[in-house]
BAGUZA-732749 format. One record per residue (C-alpha): x, y, z. Coordinates in steps of 0.1 Angstrom, whole numbers, padded with zeros to 4 digits, always signed. Example, Ala and Ser with C-alpha at 12.3 -4.5 7.8 and 13.67 -1.06 7.14 Angstrom:
% residues 2
+0123-0045+0078+0137-0011+0071
This chain:
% residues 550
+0172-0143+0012+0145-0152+0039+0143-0132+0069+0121-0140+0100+0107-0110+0116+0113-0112+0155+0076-0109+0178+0074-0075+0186+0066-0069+0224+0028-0052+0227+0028-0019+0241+0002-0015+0275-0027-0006+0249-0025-0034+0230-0021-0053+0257-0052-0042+0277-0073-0042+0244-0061-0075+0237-0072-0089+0273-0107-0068+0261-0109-0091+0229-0104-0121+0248-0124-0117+0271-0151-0107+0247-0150-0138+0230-0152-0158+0261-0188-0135+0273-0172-0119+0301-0194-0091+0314-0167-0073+0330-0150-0053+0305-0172-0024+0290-0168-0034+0253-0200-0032+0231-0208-0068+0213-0205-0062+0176-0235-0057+0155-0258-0095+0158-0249-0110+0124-0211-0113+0133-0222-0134+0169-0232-0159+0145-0199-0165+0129-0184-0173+0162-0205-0202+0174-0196-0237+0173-0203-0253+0138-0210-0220+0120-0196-0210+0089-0167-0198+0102-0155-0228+0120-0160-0246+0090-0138-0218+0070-0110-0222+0097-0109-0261+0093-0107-0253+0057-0078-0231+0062-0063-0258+0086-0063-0283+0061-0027-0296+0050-0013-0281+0023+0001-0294-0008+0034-0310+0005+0051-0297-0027+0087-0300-0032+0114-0274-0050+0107-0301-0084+0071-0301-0076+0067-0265-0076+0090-0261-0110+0069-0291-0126+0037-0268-0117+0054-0231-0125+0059-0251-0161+0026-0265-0166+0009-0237-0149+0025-0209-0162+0051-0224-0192+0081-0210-0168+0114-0237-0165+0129-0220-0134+0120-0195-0104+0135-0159-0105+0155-0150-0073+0130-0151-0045+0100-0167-0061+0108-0200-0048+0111-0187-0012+0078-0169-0015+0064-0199-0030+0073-0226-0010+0063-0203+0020+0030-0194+0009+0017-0227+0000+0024-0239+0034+0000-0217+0045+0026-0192+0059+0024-0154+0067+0047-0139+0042+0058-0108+0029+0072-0104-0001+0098-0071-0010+0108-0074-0043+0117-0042-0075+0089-0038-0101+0094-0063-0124+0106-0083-0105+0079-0108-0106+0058-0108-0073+0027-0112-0087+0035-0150-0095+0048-0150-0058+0010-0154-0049-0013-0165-0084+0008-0202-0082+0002-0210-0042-0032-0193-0052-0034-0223-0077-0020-0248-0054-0043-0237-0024-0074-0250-0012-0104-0222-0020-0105-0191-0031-0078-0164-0036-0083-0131-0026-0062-0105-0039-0066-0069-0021-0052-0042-0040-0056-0002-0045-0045-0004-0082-0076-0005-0103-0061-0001-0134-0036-0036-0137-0069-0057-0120-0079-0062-0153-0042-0073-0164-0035-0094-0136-0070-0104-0146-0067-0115-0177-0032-0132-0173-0048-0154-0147-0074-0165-0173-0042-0174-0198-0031-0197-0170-0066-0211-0170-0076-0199-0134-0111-0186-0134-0113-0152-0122-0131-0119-0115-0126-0084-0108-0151-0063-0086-0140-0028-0084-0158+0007-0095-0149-0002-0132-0173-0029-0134-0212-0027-0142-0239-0038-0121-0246-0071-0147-0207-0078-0143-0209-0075-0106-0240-0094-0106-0224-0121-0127-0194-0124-0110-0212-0129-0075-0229-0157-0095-0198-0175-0101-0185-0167-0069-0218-0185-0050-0215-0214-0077-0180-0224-0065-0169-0210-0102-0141-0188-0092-0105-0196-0080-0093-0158-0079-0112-0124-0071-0095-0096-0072-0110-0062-0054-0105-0030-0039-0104-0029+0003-0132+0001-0003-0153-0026-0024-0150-0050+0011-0164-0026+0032-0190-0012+0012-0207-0047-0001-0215-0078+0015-0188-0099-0008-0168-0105+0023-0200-0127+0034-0200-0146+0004-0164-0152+0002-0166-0165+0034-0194-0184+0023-0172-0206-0001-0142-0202+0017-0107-0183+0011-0080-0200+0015-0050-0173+0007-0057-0136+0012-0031-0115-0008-0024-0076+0003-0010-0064-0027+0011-0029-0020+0012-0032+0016+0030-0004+0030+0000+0016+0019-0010+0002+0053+0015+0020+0071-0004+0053+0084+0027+0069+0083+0036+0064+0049+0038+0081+0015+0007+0061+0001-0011+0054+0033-0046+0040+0025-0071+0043+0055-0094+0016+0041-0066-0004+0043-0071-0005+0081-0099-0025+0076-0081-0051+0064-0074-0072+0098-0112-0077+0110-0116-0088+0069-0093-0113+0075-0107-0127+0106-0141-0125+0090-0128-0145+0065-0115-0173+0089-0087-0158+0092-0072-0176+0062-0027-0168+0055-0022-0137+0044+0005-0129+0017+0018-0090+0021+0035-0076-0017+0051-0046-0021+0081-0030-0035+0089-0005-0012+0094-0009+0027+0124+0002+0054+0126-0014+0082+0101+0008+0103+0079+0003+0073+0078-0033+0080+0075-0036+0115+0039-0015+0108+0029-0037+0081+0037-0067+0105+0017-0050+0135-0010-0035+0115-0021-0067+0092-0015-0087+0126+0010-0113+0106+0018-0145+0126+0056-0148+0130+0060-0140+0092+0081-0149+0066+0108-0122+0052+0112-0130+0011+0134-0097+0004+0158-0092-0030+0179-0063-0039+0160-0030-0045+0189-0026-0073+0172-0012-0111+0209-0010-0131+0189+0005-0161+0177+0037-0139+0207+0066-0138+0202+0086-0107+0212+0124-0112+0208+0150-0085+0214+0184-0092+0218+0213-0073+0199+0245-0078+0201+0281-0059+0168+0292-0070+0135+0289-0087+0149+0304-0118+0174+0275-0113+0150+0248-0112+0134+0267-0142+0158+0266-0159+0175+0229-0152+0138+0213-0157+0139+0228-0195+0172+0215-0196+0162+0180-0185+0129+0180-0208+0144+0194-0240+0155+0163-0267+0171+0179-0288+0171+0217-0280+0133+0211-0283+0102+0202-0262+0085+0181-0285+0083+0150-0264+0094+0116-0280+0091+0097-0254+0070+0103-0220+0082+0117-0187+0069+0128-0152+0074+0155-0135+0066+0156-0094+0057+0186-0080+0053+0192-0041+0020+0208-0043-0009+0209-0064-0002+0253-0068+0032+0238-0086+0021+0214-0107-0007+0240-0118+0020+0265-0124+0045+0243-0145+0015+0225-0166+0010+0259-0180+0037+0269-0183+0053+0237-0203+0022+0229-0218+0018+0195-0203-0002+0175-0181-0016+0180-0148-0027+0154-0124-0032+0162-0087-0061+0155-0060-0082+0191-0061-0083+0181-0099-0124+0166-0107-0120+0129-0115-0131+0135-0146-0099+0158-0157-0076+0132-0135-0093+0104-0155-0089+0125-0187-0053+0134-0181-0044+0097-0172-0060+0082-0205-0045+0110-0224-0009+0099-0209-0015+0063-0210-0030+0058-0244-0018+0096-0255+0005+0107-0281+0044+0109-0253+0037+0136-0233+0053+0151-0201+0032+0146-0174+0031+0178-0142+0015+0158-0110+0016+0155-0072+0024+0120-0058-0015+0115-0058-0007+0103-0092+0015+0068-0101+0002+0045-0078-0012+0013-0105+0009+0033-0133+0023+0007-0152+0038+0025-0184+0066+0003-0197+0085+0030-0221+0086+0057-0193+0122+0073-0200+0119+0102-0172+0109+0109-0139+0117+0143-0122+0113+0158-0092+0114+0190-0089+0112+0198-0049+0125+0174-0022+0107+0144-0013+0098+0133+0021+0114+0106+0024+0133+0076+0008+0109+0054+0004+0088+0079-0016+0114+0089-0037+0123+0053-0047+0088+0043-0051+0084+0073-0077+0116+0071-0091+0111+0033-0099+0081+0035-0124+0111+0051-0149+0127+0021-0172+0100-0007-0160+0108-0020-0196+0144-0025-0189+0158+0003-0213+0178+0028-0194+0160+0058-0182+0167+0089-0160+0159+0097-0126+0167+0132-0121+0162+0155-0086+0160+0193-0089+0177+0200-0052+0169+0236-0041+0180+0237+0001+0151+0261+0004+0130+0231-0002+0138+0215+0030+0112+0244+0054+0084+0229+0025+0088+0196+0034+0091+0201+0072+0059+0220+0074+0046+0184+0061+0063+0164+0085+0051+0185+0117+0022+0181+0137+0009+0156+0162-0030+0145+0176-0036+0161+0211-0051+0131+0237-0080+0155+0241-0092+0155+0205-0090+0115+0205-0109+0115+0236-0139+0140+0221-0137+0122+0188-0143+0089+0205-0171+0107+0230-0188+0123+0197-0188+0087+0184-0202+0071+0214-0229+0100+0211-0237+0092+0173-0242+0055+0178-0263+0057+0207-0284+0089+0191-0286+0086+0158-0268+0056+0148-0277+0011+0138-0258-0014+0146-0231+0004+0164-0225+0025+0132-0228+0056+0116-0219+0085+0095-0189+0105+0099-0213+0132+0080-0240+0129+0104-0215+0134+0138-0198+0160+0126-0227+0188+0135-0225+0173+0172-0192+0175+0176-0168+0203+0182-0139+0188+0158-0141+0194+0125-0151+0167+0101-0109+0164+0089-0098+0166+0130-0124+0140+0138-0119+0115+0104-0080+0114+0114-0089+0110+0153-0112+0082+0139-0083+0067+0120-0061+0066+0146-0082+0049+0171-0090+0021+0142-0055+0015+0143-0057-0001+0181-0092-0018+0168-0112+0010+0190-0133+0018+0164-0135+0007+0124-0142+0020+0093-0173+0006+0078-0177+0019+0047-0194+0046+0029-0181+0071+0054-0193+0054+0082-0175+0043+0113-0181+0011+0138-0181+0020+0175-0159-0011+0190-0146-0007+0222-0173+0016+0239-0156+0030+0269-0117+0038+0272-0096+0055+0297-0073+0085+0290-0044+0067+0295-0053+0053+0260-0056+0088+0241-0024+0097+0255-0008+0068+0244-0022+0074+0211-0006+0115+0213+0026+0097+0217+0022+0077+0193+0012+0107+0164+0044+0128+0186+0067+0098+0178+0053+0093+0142+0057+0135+0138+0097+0130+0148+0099+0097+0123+0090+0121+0098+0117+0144+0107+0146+0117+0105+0131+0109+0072+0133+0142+0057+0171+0142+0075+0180+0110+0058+0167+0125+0022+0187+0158+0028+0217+0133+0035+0210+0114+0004+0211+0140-0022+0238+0159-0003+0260+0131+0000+0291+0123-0025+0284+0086-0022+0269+0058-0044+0231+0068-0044+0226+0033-0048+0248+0019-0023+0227+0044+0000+0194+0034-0009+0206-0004+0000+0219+0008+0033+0189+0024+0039+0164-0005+0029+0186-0034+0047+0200-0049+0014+0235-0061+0007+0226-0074-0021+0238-0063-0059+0233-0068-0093+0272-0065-0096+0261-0041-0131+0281-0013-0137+0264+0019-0115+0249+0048-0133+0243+0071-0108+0259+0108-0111+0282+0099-0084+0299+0067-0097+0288+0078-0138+0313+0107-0132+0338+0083-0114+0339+0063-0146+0338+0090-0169+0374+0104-0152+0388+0068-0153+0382+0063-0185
């Protein structure tokens, strides 16, 4: 189904910085608002680069029919029809459409954007936190015949080097990088130089600030695209209520998009919930859920999510498994990631810093051991069990005790005062100590009575109303030099409303495990989707209604 989003109405902030913009463009001297660093004045003059890149993107697209697209899915790919939603995507995508696209893992949104990448004039850039399937995607592209390259951290400098080569040489159809990779390289300069004409954000509620997997480079996303030309944007994820995708909408800056959403529905994935009284409980239900057999030997792999990295310590030891959480070194995260990739099965004992990019096919369990913080987390977790179609189990260890945990999480808000120091202490930097309106979060934090984590989330926050922006290598970009308080306290409610959004979350996922209803009708409630697979449920709730029928 294809759902338009309706315009959201700007709030007063984004309507005064918005009149600021404008009116920066057009060299009014009356609003305060520093002029960005020389070389981006150039882009905005008449027959620069720029204006050539937006008549590139205004060129016609392909006027390509339902038969046109199948003739070119078939030669392109060696696929005779669309699964449900591809076409939708498609079709909206090559007309040079804002789109988002909500579909299941493996469901197949990755061909939502490589055959209008195809179709499209210029390049294709993809934008995606998931290092590890670049080189998949990669190479699958290459099968299709599609020239492409992959600049992230995993490269080499004679890679990089050779990949910019192609990439100046007019070589390269897709490029596939990191948003960190844009901000800390010029390759958003020599894309531009060639032309993009489709910019793909691949996981996109990692843009939501709010989120289970927010990304703050991800905020620099919207001044990427307009450096770019401002070239349609394609937003891909798998996970994303309806508050979810009113941010993604706001925060990308999406014209009027297009909705492509299909049932969230895995009819492979059985979702248990069980209750537990105690830790000895949860002890002794996770050895349950682990043993095959009556032993531990593992067979097959399984994860098991902790909510803090003291727990998955604990139970690593204790079982003898994995560990994976962010205080671990890289090098023991990279370790214990090959190890359960490539490993021998193995259970793996991890925060939610780990399974974003995870793309193991025979993964039979994922636990979770303490509540999570919301439904969008928990399906996003849950979902990387059974991605090879076999079934697998989802179970949740449900302690009520777990519930003060989780709201100590949700809690807090940003006080108008901090935003306004933070913002004072960045004025101070540029004009002190920093060049071209930028500088190091490192370098501001002795002159400033925040600490470096109060002023980096202050910082983030006023990126998110394009005050300031992240500029890579720790370094922020002093935009809008002067604001009034009326802005910060806009900002305070924003982080109280956010702090009260977390709240409802936690009470929807207390109502979800406690309820005596379909988990999966619930999760479809929740996401906005009447849509079903019409398979026979396997949940606890309807498994055991079955069971007594039978």
């Amino acid at each position: 189904a294809v759902y338009p989003i309706r315009p959201v109405s700007p709030t007063l902030i984004d309507r005064a910085l918005l009149r600021g913009r404008n009116r920066w463009r057009h060299g009014s001297s009356t609003e305060r608002i520093r002029r960005l660093p020389g070389s981006w004045h150039g882009l905005c003059e008449v027959g620069s680069p720029r204006a050539a890149r937006r008549r590139l993107n205004r060129r016609q697209p392909p006027n390509c029919s339902t038969m046109d697209l199948l003739a070119h899915l078939d030669r392109c790919f060696g696929f005779q029809s669309f699964r449900h939603g591809q076409r939708e995507a498609c079709e909206s995508i090559v007309a040079g459409k804002d789109t988002i696209v909500l579909m299941p893992t493996g469901a197949g949104k990755s061909l939502c954007y490589q055959l209008p990448g195809i179709l499209r004039a210029g390049v294709t850039l993809v934008v995606s936190p998931l290092i590890s399937l670049a080189k998949d995607q990669a190479e699958h592209l290459k099968e299709a015949g599609q020239p492409t390259v992959v600049l992230n951290s995993t490269r080499t400098a004679k890679q990089i080097e050779s990949a910019r080569s192609k990439i100046s040489a007019g070589e390269v159809k897709f490029v596939l990088t990191t948003p960190e990779r844009l901000q800390k390289t010029d390759i958003c300069e020599l894309l531009a130089g060639v032309g993009v004409g489709l910019m793909v954000v691949d996981e996109a509620h990692c843009v939501s600030q709010w989120g289970h997997d927010f990304r703050p480079d991800y905020l620099c996303l919207p001044s990427i695209r307009e450096r770019l030309g401002n070239p349609p944007l394609a937003a891909l994820t798998a996970t994303a209520s309806e508050r979810t995708l009113d941010e993604v909408r706001c925060s990308l800056r999406l014209n009027d998009p297009t909705i492509v959403r299909t049932g969230i529905d895995r009819p492979n994935l059985r979702i248990e919930v069980v209750r537990c009284y105690s830790a000895e409980d949860k002890l002794k239900e996770l050895h349950r859920a682990l043993e095959i057999e009556g032993m531990l030997e593992r067979t097959e792999p399984a994860i098991v999510y902790c909510g803090t990295t003291k727990t998955a310590d604990q139970l690593a030891k204790s079982f003898g498994g994995l560990c994976y959480h962010g205080k671990m070194r890289k090098a023991e995260r990279t370790a214990a990631q090959e190890e359960f990739m490539n490993g021998r099965p193995s259970v793996m004992f991890a925060t939610n810093a780990f399974g974003l990019g995870i793309d193991k096919q025979d993964l039979r369990q994922v636990i979770h051991v303490e509540l999570p913080g919301s439904l969008e987390s928990y399906y996003q977790e849950m979902g990387r069990a059974g991605r090879d179609g076999k079934r697998s189990r989802c179970t949740l260890l449900y302690d009520p005790s777990d519930v003060d945990l989780r709201k100590m999480f949700a809690g807090g808000m940003m006080e108008a005062s901090k935003i306004m120091t933070a913002h004072h202490t960045l004025v101070r930097g540029v004009n002190e100590i920093g060049k071209d309106d930028e500088v190091a979060l490192s370098k501001l934090a002795p002159i400033s009575p925040l600490g470096r984590v109060t002023l980096k989330n202050c910082f983030q926050l006023l990126s998110s109303r394009g005050i300031v922006a992240p500029a890579g290598r720790g370094r922020w970009r002093l935009i809008v030099e002067e604001i009034e308080h009326r802005v910060a306290d806009r900002l305070e409610e924003a982080t109280r409303v956010r702090s009260e959004d977390r709240q409802v979350a936690l009470r929807e996922m207390v109502e979800f495990v406690e309820s005596s209803r379909c988990r999966w009708q619930s999760l479809r409630e929740h996401f906005g989707v009447s849509e079903t697979t019409g398979s026979d449920c396997l949940c606890d709730q309807c498994g055991a209604v079955a069971s007594a029928s039978a």
